[in-house]
C-alpha positions as CSV (number, residue, x, y, z in Angstrom):
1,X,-16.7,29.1,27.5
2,X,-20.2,29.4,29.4
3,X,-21.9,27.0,30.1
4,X,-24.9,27.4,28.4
5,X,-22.4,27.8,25.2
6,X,-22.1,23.8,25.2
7,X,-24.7,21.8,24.3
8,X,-24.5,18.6,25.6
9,X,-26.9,16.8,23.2
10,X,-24.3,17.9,20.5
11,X,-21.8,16.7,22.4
12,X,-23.7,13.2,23.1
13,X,-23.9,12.9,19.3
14,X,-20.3,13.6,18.9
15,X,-19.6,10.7,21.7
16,X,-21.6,8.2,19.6
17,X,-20.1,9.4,15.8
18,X,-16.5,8.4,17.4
19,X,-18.2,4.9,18.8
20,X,-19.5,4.0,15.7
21,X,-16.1,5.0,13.7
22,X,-13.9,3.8,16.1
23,X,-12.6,7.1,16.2
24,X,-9.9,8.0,19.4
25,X,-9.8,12.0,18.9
26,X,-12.4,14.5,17.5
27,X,-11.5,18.1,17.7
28,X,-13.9,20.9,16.7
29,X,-13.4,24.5,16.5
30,X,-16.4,26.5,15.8
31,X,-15.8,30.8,15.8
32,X,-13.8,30.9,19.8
33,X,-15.4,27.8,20.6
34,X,-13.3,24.3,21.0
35,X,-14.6,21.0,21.6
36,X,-11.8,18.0,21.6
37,X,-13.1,14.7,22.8
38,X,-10.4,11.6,23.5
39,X,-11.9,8.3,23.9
40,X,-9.5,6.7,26.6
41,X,-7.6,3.1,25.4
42,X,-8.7,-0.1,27.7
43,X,-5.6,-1.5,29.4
44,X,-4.5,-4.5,27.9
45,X,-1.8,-7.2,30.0
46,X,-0.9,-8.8,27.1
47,X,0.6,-5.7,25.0
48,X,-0.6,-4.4,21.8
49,X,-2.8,-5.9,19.6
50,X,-1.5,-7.0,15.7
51,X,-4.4,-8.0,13.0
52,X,-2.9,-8.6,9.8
53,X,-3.6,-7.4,6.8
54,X,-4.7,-9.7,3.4
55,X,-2.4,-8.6,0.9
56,X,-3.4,-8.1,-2.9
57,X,-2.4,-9.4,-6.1
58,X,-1.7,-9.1,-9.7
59,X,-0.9,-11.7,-11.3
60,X,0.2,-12.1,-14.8
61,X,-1.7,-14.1,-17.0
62,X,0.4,-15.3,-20.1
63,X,-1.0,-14.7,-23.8
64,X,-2.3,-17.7,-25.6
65,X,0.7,-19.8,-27.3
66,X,0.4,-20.6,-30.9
67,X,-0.1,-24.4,-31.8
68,X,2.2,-26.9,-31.5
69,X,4.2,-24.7,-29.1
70,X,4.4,-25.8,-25.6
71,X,0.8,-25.4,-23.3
72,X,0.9,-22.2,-20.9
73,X,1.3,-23.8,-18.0
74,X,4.8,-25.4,-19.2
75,X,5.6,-22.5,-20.2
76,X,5.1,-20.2,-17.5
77,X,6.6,-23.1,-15.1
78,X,9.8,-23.0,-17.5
79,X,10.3,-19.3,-17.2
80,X,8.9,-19.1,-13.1
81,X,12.1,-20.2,-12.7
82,X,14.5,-17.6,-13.8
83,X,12.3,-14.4,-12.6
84,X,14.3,-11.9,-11.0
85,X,12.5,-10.4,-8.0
86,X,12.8,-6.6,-6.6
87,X,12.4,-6.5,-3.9
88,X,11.8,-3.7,-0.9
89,X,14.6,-2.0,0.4
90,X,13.1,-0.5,3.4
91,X,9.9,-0.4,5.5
92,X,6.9,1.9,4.2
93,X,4.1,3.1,2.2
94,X,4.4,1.4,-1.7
95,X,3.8,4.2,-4.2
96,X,2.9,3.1,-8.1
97,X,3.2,6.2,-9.9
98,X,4.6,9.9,-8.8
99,X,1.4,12.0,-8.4
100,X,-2.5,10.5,-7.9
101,X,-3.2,11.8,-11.7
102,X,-0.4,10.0,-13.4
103,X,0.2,6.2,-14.9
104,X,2.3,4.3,-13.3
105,X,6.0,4.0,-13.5
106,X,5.3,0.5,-14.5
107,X,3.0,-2.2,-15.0
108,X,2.8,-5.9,-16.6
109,X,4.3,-6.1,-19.9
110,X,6.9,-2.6,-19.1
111,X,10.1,-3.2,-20.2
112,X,12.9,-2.1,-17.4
113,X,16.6,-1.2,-17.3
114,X,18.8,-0.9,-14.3
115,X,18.1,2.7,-13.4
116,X,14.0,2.5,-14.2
117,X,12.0,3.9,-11.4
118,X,9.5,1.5,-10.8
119,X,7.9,3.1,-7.8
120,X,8.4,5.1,-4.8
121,X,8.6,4.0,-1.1
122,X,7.1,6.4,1.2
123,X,9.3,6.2,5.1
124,X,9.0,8.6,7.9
125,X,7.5,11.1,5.2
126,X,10.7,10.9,3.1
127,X,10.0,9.5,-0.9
128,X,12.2,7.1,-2.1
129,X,13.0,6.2,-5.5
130,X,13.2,2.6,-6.2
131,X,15.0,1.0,-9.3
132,X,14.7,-2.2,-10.8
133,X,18.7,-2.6,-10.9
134,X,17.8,-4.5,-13.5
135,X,17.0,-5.5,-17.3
136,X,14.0,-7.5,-18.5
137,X,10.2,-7.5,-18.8
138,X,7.6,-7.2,-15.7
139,X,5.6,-9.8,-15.2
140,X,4.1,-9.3,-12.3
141,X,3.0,-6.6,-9.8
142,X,2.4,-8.0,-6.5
143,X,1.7,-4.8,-4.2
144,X,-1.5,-2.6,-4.6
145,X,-0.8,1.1,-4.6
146,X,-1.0,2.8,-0.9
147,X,-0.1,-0.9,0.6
148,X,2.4,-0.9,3.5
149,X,5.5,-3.1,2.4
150,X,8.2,-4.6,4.9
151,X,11.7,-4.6,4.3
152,X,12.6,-7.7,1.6
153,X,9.1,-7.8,0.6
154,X,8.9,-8.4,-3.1
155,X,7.7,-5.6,-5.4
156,X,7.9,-7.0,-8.9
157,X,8.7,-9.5,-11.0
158,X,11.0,-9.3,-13.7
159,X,11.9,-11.7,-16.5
160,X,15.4,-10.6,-17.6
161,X,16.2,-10.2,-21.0
């Protein structure tokens, strides 16, 4: 490429776009022309740098009980105690339904057997089906769709039937 091909002002501007979005590579290919720019990584003595990430819930919130039946909250501590958690078998990428477009394979209030897909897994680009391996009622979703889950991480919760 010639050098009066590149324009440096361009180039300038592309500098700054990657500053301002912490950006670490920009390639761009324009007719037989290539531009890739790598911003270089400061050295750091004490290793990589971790920043965690706030998780998000759902939470289950309990219909109103009739009167004379017990309040919500003695209620929900009664049966707190005999949810069944699924849990994550593996490290990855928490899926809630099978394609962008579609409901999820379940939600609050779904009713589960052992061999219900309840959501997929993404690891190393592989999809993995996960089953609730068991029988009862979510009541609670605790990971947002597209969130990164650790192995043992809990999933759901399930009141069993």
């Amino acid at each position: 490429m010639a050098e009066k091909d590149i324009d440096l002002k361009k180039v300038k501007e592309l500098i700054e776009i990657m500053e301002q979005n912490g950006l670490e590579e920009l390639e761009i290919k324009q007719g037989d022309q290539k531009i890739f720019l790598r911003r270089s990584q400061p050295q750091s003595s004490t290793g990589p740098i971790v920043t965690a990430v706030p998780m998000m819930r759902q939470e289950y919130v309990a219909p109103p009980t009739p009167q004379g039946a017990e309040t919500a909250g003695q209620t929900n501590a009664g049966r707190e105690e005999n949810l069944i958690e699924i849990k994550s078998p593996i490290v990855g990428t928490f899926y809630s339904q099978p394609t962008p477009d579609s409901d999820p394979y379940v939600d609050v209030g779904s009713s589960v057997e052992p061999q219900t897909i309840v959501c997929i897994i993404e690891a190393m680009k592989v999809m993995n089906e996960i089953k609730a391996e068991t029988s009862g009622t979510v009541v609670e979703v605790l990971i947002t769709n597209g969130q990164a889950v650790e192995y043992g991480q809990v999933l759901f919760k399930v009141r069993p039937d």
